[in-house]
Backbone bond lengths (Angstrom), bond angles and torsions (degrees), N, CA, C in turn:
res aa  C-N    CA-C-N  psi(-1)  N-CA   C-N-CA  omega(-1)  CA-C   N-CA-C  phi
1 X - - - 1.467 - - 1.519 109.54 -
2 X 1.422 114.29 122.31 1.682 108.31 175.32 1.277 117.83 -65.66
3 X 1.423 118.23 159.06 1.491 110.38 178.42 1.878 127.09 -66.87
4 X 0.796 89.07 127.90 1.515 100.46 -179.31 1.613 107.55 -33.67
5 X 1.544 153.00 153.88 0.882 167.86 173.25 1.571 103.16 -77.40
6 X 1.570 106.98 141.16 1.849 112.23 162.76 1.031 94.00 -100.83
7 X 1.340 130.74 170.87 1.513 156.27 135.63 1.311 119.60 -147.95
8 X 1.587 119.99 125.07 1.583 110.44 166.56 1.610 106.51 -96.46
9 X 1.054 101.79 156.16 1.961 125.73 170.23 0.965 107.14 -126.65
10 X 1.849 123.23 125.34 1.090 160.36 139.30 1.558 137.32 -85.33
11 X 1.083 104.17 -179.11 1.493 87.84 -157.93 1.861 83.11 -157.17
12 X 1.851 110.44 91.85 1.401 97.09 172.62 1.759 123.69 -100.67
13 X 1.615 128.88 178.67 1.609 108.05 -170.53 1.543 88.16 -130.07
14 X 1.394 120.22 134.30 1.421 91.92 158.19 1.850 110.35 -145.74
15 X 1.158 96.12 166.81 1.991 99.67 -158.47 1.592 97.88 -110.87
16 X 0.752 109.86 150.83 1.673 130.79 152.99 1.142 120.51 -139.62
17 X 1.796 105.52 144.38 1.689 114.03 173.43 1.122 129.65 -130.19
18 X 1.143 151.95 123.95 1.556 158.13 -146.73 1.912 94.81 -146.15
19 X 1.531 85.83 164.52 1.167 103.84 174.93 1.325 107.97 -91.51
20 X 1.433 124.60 132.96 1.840 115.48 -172.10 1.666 99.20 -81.43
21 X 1.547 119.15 143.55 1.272 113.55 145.47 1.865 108.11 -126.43
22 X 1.543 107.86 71.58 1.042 87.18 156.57 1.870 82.47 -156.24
23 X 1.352 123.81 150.63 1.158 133.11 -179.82 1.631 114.77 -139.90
24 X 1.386 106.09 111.10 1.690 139.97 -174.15 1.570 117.41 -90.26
25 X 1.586 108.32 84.19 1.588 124.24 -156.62 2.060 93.51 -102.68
26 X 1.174 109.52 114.21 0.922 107.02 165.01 2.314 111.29 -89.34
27 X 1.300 113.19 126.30 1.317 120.03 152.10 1.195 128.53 -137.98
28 X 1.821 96.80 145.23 1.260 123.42 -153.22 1.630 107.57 -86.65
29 X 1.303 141.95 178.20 1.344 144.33 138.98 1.128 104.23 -148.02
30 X 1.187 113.50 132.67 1.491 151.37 -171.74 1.657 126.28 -114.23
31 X 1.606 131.80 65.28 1.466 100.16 -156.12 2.054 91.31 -113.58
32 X 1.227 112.71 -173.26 1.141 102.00 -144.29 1.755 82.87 -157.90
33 X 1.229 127.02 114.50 1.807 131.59 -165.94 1.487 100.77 -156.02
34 X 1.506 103.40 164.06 1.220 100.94 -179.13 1.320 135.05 -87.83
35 X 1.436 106.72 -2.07 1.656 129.38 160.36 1.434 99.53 -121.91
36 X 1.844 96.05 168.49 1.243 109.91 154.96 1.263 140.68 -49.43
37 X 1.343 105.02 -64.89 1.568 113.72 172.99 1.299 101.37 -44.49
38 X 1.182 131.29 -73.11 1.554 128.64 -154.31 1.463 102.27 -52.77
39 X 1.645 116.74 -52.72 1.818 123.54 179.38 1.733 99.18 -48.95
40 X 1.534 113.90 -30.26 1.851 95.35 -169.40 1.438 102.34 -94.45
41 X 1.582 117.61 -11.98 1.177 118.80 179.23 1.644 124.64 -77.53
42 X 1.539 93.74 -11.16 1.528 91.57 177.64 1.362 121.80 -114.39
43 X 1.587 106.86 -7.45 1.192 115.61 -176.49 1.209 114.44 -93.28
44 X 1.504 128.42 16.21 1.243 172.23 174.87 1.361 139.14 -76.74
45 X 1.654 93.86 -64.21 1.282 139.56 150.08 1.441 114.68 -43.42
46 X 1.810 105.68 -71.58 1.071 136.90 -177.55 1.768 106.16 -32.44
47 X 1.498 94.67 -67.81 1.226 140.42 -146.22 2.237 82.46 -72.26
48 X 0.898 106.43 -52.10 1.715 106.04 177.17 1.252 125.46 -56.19
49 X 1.258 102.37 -55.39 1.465 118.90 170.41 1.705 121.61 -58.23
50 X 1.339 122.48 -36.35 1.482 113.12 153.06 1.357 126.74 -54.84
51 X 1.023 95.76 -37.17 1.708 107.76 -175.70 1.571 103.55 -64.19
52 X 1.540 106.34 -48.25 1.811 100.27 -170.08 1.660 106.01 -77.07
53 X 1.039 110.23 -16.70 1.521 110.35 170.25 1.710 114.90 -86.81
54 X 0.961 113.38 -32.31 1.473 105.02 151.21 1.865 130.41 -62.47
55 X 2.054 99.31 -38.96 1.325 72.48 164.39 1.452 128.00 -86.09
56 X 0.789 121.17 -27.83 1.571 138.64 150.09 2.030 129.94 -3.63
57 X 1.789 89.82 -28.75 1.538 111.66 172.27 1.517 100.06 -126.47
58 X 1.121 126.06 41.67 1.681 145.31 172.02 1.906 106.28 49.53
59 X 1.137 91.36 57.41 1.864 91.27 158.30 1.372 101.27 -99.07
60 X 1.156 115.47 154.55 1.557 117.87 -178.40 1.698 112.56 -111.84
61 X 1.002 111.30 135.69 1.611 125.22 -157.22 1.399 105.93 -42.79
62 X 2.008 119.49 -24.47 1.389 118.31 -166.07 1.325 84.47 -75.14
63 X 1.325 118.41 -21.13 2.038 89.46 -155.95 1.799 112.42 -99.42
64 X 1.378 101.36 40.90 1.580 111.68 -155.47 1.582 107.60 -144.86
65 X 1.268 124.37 87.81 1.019 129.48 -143.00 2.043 105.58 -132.91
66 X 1.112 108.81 123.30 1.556 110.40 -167.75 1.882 104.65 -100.59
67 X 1.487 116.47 124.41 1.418 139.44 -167.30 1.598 108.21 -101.17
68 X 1.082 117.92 -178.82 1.572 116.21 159.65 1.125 145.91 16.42
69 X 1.429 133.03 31.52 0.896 138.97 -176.71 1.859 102.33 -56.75
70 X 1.242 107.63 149.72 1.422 135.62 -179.87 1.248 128.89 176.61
71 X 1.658 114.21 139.31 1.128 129.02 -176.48 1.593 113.19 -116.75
72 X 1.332 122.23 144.33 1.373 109.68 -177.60 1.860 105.58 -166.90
73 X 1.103 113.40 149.91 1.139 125.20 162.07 1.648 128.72 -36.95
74 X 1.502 115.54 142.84 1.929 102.39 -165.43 1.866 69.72 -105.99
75 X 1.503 135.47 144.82 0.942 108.82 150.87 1.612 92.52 -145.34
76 X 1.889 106.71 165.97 1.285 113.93 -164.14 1.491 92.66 -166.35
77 X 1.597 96.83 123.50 1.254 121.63 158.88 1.407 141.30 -51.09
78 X 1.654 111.50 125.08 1.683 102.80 -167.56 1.887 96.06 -128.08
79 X 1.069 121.17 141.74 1.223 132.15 167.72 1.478 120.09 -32.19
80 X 1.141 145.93 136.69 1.590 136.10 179.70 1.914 113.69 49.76
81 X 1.086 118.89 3.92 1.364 133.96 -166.77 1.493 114.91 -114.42
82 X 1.607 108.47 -39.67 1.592 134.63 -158.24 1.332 101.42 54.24
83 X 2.023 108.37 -132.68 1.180 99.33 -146.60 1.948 94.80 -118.98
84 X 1.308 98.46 141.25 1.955 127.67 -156.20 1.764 110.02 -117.01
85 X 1.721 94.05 111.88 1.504 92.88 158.81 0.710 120.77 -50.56
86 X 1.714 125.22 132.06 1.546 117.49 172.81 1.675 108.12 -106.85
87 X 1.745 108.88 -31.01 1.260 114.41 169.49 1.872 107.28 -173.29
88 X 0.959 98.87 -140.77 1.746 109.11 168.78 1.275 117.43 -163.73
89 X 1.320 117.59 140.90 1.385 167.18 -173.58 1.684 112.19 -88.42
90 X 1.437 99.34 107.72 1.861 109.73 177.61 1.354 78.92 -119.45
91 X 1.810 95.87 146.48 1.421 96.06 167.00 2.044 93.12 -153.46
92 X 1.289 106.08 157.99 1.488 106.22 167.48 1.352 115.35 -156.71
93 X 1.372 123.47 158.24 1.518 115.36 -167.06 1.834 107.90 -120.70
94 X 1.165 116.89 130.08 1.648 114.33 -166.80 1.823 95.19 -110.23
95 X 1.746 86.21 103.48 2.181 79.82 163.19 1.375 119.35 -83.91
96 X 1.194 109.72 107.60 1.948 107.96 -179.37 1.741 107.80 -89.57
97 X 1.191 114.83 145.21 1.331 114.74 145.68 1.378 123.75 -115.03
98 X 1.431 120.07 129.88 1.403 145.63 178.86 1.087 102.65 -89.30
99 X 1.627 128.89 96.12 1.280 121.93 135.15 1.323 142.78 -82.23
100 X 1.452 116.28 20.10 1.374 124.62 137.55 1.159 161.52 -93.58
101 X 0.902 96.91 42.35 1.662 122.57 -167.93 2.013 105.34 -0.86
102 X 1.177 121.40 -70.88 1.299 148.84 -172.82 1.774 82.23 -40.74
103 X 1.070 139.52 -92.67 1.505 134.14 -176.52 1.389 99.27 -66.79
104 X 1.360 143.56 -17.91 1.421 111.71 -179.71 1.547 125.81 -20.08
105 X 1.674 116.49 -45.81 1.730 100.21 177.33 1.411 133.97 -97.21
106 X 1.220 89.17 14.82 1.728 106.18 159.23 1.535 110.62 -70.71
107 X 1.442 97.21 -37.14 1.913 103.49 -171.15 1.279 109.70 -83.84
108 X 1.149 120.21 -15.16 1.518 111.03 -174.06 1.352 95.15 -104.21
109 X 1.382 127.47 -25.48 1.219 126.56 168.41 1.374 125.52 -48.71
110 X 1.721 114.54 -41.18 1.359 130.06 -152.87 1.952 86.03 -110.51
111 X 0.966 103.22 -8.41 2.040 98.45 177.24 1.690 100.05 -92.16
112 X 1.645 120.62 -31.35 1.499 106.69 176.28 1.354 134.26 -80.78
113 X 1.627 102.48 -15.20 0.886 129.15 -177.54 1.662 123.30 -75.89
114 X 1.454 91.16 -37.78 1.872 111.38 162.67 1.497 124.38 -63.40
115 X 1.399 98.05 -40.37 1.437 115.66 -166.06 2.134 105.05 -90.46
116 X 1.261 97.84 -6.83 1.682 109.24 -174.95 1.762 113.35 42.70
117 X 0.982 120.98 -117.99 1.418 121.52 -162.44 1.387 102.09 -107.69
118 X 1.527 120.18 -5.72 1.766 115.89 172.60 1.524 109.79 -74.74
119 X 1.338 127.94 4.59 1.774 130.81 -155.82 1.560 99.94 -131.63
120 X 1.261 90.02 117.51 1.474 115.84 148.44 1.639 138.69 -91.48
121 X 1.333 118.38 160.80 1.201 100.05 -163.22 1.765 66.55 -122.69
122 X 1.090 100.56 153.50 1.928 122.02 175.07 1.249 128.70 -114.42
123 X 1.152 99.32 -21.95 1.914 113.76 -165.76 1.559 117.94 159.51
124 X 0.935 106.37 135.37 1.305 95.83 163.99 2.236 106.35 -131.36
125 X 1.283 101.92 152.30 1.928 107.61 175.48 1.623 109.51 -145.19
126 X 1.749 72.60 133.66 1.738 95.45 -179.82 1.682 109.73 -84.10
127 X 1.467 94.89 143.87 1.617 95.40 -164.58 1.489 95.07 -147.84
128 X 1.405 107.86 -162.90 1.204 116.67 -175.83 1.910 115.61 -140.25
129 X 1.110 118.97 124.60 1.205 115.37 -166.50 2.111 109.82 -55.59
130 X 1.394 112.55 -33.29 1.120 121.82 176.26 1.910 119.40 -105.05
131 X 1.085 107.12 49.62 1.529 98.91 -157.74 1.639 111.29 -64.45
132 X 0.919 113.59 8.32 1.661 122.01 169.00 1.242 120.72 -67.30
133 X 1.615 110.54 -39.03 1.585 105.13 -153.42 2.027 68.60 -98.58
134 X 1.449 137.53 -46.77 1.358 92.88 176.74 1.152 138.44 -50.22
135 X 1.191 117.17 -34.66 1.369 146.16 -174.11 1.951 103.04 -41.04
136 X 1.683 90.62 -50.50 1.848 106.81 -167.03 1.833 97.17 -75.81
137 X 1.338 111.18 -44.21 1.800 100.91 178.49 2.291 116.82 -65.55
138 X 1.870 105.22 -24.23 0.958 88.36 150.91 1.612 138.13 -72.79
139 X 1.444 109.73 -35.23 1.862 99.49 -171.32 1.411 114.57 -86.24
140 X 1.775 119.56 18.70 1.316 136.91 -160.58 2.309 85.36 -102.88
141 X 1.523 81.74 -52.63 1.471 87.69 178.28 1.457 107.43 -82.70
142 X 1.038 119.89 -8.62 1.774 102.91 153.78 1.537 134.56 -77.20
143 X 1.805 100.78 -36.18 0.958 114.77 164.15 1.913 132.12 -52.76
144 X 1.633 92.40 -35.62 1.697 90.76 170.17 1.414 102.04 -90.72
145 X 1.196 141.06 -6.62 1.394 137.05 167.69 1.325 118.27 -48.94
146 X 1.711 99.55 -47.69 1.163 115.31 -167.09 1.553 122.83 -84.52
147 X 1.368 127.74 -36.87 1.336 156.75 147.49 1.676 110.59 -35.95
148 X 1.940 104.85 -50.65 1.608 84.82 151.23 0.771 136.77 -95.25
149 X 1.085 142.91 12.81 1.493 142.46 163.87 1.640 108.97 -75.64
150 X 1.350 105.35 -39.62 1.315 108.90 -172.08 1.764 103.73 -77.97
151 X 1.532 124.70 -24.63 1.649 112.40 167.73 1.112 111.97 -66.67
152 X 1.627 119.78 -35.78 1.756 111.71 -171.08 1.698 90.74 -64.12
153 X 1.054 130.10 -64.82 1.550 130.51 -163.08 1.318 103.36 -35.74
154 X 1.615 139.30 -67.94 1.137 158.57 171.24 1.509 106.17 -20.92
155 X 1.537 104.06 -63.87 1.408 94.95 174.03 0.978 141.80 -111.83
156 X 1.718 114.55 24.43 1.691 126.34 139.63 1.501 94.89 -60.05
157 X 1.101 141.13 -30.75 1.355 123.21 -162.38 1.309 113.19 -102.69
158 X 1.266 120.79 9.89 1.649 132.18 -170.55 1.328 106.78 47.49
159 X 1.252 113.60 63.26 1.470 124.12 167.79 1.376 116.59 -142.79
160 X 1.410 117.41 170.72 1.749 114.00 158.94 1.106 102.07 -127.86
161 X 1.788 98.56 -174.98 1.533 94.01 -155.86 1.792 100.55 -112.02
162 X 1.274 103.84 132.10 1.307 93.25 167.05 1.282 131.58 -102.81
163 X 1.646 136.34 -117.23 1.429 136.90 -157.53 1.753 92.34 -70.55
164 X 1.474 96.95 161.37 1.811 96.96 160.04 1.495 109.63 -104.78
165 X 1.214 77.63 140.97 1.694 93.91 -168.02 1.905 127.45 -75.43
166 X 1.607 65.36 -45.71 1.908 94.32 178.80 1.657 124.33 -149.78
167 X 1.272 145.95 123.63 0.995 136.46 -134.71 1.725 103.03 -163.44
168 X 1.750 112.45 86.89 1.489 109.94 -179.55 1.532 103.93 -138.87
169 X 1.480 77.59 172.87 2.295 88.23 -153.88 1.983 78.53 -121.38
170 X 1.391 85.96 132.92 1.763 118.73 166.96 1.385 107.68 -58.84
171 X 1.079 112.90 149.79 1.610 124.72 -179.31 1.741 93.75 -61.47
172 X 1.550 105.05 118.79 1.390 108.70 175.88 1.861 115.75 -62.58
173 X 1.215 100.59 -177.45 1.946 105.07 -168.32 1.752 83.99 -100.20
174 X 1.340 100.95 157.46 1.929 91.83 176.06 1.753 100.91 -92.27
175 X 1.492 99.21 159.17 1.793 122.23 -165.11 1.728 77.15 -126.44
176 X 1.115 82.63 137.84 1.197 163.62 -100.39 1.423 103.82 43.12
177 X 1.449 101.55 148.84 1.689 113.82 160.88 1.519 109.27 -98.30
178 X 1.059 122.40 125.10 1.438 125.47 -179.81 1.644 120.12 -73.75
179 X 1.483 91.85 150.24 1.656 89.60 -171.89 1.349 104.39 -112.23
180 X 1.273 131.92 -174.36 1.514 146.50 -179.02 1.784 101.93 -45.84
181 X 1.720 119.09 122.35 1.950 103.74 171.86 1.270 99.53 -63.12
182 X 1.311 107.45 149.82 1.385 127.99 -178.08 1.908 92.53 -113.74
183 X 1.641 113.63 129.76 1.545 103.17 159.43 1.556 99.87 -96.19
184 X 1.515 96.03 -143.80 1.923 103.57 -172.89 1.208 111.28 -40.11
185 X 1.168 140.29 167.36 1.497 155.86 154.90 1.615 122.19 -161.05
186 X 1.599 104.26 109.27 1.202 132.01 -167.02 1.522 116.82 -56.26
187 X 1.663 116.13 112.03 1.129 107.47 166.40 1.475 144.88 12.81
188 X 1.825 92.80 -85.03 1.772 118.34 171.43 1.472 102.42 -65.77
189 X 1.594 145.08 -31.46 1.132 122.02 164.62 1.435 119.93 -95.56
190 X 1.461 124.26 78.56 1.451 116.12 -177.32 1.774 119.53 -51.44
191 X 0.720 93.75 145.97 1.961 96.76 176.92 1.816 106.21 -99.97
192 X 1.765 102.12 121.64 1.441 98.18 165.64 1.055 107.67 -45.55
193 X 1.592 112.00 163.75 1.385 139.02 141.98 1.732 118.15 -120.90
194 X 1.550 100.44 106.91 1.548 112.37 167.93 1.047 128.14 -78.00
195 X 1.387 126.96 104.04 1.773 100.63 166.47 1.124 135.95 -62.61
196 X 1.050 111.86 -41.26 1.920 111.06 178.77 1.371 96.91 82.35
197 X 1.832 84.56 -139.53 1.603 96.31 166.74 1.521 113.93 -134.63
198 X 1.511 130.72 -172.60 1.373 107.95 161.57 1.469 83.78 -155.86
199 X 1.413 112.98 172.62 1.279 136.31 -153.28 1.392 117.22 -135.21
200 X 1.357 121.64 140.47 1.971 128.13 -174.82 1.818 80.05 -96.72
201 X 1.176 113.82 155.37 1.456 112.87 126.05 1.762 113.89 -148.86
202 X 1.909 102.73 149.11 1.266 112.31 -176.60 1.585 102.25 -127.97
203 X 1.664 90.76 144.34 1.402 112.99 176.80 1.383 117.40 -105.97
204 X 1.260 125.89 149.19 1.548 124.30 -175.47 0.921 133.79 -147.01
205 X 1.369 152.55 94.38 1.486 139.17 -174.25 1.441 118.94 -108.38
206 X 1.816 93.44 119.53 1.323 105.75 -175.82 1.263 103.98 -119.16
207 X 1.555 102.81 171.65 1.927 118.47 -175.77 1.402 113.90 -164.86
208 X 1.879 79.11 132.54 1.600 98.83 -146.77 1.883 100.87 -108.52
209 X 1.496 133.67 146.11 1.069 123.47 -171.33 1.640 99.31 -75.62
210 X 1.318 117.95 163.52 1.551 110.94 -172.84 2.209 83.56 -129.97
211 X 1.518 80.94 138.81 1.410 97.90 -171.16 1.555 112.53 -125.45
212 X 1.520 130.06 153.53 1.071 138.14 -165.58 1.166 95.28 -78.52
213 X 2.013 123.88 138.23 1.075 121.79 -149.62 2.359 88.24 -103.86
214 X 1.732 80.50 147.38 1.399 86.41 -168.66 1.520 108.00 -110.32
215 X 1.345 103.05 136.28 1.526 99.55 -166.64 1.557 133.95 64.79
């Protein structure tokens, strides 16, 4: 019988951090009438007018993209009555991307301000216009993570390491990294936007043949 095969498996992590320049603002509109038509007619309205005030502080039309639209009934329960139209509800959600970080709160400033009291702000996430090449300096630093872990193993075991055998990356974390939800935010009080920094990280488990140590 030939000798059985070694292999160790590891499991390395590795992070990267960059400064983001790209920022992923979700806004909402919400309008609220006593028919439909009029609720889809304004949320419409609503819904235009952010947009031209966004392009207006140079977002470009690709990066401005309209979600969910829906219309629906306001309804509310009354005693001996049950349950009572009160009106209807248009609502739609606008994903922008800000690639200007430096005015970013001019733009969100000048989009709430368009949209008046029908606009919500939902979220906004810091990202990176290229998240690949972070992406490649994290699994580079996973990769030597992993490679040492796997020499110390090798030679607790009086071995080295030879070929890799097998070599796969963990379901990555999603990039953008998200920041604090933001709800409304008033025109006249614009809200900074910091970049900081933000960070990839990749996980990996590889396996390396373990070989009789020479010399």
């Amino acid at each position: 019988m030939g000798e059985l095969s070694r292999t160790v498996t590891v499991t390395g992590t590795g992070t990267a951090e960059a400064a983001p320049d790209l920022l992923t603002l979700s806004i909402g509109v919400e309008c609220r009438r006593e028919n439909a038509g009029e609720a889809f007619s304004a949320a419409g309205t609503a819904t235009a007018a952010v947009a031209a005030a966004l392009r207006g502080h140079g977002v470009n039309s690709r990066d401005i993209s309209t979600s969910g639209l829906n219309v629906r009934a306001d309804v509310i329960w009354q005693e001996g009555q049950g349950q009572r139209v009160t009106g209807y509800v248009a609502s739609s959600v606008l994903s922008v991307r800000l690639r200007n970080l430096p005015a970013a709160s001019e733009s969100i400033a000048a989009a709430v301000e368009a949209g008046g009291n029908d606009v919500r702000l939902d979220g906004l996430q810091l990202g990176f216009t290229d998240a690949a090449a972070v992406t490649a300096s994290a699994r580079e630093a996973a990769w030597q993570d992993a490679a040492s872990s796997a020499a110390q193993f090798a030679a607790l075991a009086n071995a080295e390491l030879g070929d890799v055998v097998t070599v796969s990356e963990h379901p990555a974390s999603s990039v953008p990294v998200p920041m604090a939800e933001m709800q409304r935010a008033f025109a006249t009080d614009a809200v900074a936007v910091e970049a900081g920094t933000a960070s990839a990280s990749v996980t990996i488990t590889a396996q390396w043949e373990l070989r009789h140590r020479t010399g």
